[in-house]
RODO-2510 file (C-alpha; in nm, 4 decimals, decimal comma):
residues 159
     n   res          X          Y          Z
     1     x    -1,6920     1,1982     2,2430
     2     x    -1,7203     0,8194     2,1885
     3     x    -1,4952     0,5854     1,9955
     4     x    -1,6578     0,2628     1,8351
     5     x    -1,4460    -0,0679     2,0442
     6     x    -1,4271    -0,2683     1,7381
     7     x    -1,2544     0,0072     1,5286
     8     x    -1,0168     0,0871     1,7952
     9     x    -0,8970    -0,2570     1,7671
    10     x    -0,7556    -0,2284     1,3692
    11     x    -0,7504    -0,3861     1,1145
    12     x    -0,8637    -0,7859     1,1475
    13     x    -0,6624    -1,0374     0,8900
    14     x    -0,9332    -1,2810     0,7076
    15     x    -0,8156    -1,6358     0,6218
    16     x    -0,5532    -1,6894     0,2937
    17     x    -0,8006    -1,7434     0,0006
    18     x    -0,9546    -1,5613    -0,2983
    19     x    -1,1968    -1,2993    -0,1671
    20     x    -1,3680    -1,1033    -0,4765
    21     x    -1,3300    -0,7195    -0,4201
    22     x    -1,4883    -0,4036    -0,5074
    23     x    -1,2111    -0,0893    -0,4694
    24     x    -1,2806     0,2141    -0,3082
    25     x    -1,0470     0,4408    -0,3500
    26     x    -0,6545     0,4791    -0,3792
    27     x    -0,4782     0,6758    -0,1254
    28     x    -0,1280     0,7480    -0,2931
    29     x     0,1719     0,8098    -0,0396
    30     x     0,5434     0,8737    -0,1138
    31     x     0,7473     0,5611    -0,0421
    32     x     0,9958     0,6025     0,2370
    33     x     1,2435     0,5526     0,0285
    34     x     1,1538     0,8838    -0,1360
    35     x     1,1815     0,6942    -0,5605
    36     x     0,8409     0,5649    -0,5619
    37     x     0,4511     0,6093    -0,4326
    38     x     0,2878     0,3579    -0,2775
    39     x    -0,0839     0,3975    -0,4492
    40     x    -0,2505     0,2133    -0,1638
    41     x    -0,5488     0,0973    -0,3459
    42     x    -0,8125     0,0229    -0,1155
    43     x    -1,0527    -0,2080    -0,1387
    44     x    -1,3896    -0,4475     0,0285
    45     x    -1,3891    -0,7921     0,0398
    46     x    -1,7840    -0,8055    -0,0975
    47     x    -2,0422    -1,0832    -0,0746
    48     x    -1,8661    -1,3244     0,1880
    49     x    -2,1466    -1,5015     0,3479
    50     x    -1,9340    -1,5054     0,6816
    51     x    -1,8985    -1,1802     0,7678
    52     x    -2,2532    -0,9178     0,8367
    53     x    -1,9912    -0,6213     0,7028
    54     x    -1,7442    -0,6052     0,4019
    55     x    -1,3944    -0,6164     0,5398
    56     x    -1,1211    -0,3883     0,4372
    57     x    -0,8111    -0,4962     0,1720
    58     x    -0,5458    -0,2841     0,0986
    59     x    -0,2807    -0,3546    -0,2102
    60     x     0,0426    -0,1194    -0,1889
    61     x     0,0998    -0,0970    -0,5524
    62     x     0,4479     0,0272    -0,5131
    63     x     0,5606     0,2360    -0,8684
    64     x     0,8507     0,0798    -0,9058
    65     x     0,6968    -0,3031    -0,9237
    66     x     0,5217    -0,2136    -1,2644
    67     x     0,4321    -0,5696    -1,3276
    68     x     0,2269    -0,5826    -1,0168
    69     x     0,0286    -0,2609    -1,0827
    70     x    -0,0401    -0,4176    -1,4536
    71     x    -0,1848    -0,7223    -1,2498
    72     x    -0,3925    -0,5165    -1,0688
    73     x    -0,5346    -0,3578    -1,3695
    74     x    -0,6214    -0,6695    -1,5936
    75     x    -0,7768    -0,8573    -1,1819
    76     x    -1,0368    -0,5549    -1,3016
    77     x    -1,0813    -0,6855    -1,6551
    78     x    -0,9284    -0,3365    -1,7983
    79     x    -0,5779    -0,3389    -1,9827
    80     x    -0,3159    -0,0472    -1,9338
    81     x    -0,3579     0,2644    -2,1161
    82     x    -0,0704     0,3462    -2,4140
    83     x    -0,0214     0,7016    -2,3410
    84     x     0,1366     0,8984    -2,6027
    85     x     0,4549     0,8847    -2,4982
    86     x     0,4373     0,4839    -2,5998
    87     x     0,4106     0,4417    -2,1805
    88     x     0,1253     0,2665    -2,0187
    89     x    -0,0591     0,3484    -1,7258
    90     x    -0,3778     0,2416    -1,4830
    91     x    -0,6995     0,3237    -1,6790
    92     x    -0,8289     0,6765    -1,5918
    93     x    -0,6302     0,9821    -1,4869
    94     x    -0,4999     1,1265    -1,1544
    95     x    -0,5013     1,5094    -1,0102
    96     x    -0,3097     1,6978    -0,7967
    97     x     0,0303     1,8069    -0,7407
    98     x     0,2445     1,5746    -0,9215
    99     x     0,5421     1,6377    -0,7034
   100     x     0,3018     1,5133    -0,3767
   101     x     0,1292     1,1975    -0,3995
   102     x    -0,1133     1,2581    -0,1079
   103     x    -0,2916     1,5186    -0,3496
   104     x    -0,3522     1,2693    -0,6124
   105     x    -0,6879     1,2192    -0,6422
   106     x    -0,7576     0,9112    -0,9257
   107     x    -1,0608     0,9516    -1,2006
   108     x    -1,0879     0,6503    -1,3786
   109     x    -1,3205     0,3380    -1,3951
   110     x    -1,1600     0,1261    -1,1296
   111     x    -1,3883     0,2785    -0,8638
   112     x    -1,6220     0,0812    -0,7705
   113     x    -1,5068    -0,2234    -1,0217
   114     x    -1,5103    -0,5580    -0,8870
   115     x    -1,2031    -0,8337    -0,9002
   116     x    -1,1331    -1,0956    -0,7419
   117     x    -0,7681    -1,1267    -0,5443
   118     x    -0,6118    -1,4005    -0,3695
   119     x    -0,4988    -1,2521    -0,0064
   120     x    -0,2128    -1,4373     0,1908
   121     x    -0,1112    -1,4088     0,5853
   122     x    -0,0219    -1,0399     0,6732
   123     x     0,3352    -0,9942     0,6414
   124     x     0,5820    -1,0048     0,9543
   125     x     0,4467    -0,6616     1,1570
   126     x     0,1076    -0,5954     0,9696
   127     x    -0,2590    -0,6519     1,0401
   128     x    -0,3882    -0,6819     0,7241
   129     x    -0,3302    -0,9727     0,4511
   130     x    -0,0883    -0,9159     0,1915
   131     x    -0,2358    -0,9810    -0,1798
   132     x    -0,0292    -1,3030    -0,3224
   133     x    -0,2435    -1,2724    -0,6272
   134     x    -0,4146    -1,0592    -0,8750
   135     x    -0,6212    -1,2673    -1,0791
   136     x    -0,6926    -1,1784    -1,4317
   137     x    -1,0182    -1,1242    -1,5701
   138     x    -0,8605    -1,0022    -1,9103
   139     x    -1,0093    -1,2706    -2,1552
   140     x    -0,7742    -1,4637    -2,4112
   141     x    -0,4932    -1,2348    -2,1768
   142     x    -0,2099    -1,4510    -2,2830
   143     x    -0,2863    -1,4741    -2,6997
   144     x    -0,3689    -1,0694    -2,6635
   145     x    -0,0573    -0,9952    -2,4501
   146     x     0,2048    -1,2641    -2,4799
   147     x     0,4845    -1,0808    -2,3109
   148     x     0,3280    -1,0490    -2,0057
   149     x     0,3680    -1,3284    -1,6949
   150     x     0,1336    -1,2393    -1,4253
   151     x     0,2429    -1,3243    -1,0887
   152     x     0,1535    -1,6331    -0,9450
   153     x     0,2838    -1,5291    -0,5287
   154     x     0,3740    -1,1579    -0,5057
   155     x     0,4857    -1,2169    -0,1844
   156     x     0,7909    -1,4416    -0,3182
   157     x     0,8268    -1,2205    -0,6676
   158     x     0,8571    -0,8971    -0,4329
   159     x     1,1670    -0,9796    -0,2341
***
């Protein structure tokens, strides 16, 4: 059995910028804290005329920074869902086990949807870049949703 030597070396930071993004796949995990999941979208920096390979992008999504995962949504072009209950939620639905994230398995149209995000250093201990910035692709966002103040550095609004 062989092991590829560039995989066995991690993750590899890019340079702070805005990368646009295609999203693979979400890979929910309870927080460690044990009140929230940590959806772990991930995601491929796409069509960087650098690199031969796309190059992996993480973004935490922590439940209990709402704001953030609204961000996230609209850096697709796609608004929150009103669910009955008058709550919103990430377009699409998830399955699984409610009371254990790692089952989730998300159905929705943010597979495979493209955004563009604006990636930072990685954060004190981490390989890959943190995401200072969804940007939104939701046109006319502010005159359609007024209350809402997307984040300009989530690294900053986070702490």
């Amino acid at each position: 059995m062989s092991f590829s030597q560039e995989k066995l070396e991690g993750f590899k930071p890019v340079p702070s910028g805005v990368y646009r993004v295609r999203l693979v796949e979400f890979k929910p995990k309870m927080a460690k804290s044990g009140n929230s999941v940590n959806l772990n979208a991930n995601a491929v920096i796409i069509g960087h005329p650098e690199w031969e390979k796309e190059r992996k992008v993480i973004a935490n999504l922590n439940t209990s920074i709402e704001n953030f995962i609204q961000d996230f949504s609209h850096s697709f072009g796609l608004p929150m869902e009103v669910q009955p209950d008058g709550k919103l939620s990430l377009p699409g639905s998830w399955d699984g086990d409610e009371s254990k994230p790692e089952t989730w398995k998300y159905n929705g149209p943010l597979i495979n949807k493209e955004a563009e995000w604006e990636l930072g250093p990685p954060a004190e201990g981490f390989s890959f870049n943190t995401i200072r910035k969804f940007i939104c692709r939701i046109p006319d966002c502010a005159q359609k949703y007024p209350k809402i103040q997307h984040a300009n550095d989530m690294a900053k609004n986070s702490n």
